[in-house]
Phi, psi and omega in degrees: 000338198258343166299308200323294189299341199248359171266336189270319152320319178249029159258025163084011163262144193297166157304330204260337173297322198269330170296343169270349153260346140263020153272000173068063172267170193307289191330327167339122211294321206266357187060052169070341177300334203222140172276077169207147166299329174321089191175157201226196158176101170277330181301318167235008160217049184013064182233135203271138160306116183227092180294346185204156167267058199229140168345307177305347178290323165340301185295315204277331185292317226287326184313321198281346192277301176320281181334310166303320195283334152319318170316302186269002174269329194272001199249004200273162147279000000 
């Protein structure tokens, strides 16, 4: 939890962004839905939601990697 936040700090959410989501406040990157450190904003600071740290995550991640990288091949001129 705590690499998460110092990983999530220097892609550019605040301090008051991650203490206000895990305190689930309105103000909250999730807008209060989720109590968790846990959290992500692929839209504007590509950063992926990884609810857990396990091996299983490899495939899912790799998916999310292909994607991004399809996302930016169909989006160039």
């Amino acid at each position: 939890m705590i690499r998460n936040q110092g990983a999530l700090l220097v892609r550019g959410f605040s301090p008051a962004d991650i203490m206000m989501q895990y305190m689930a406040k309105s103000g909250s990157p999730t807008k209060g839905r989720d109590a968790s450190s846990h959290f992500g904003d692929i839209e504007n600071r590509n950063v992926v939601f990884a609810d857990f740290h396990s091996g299983d995550l490899i495939p899912v991640m790799a998916g999310v990697a292909l994607g991004a990288a399809f996302r930016a091949s169909i989006s160039r001129p």
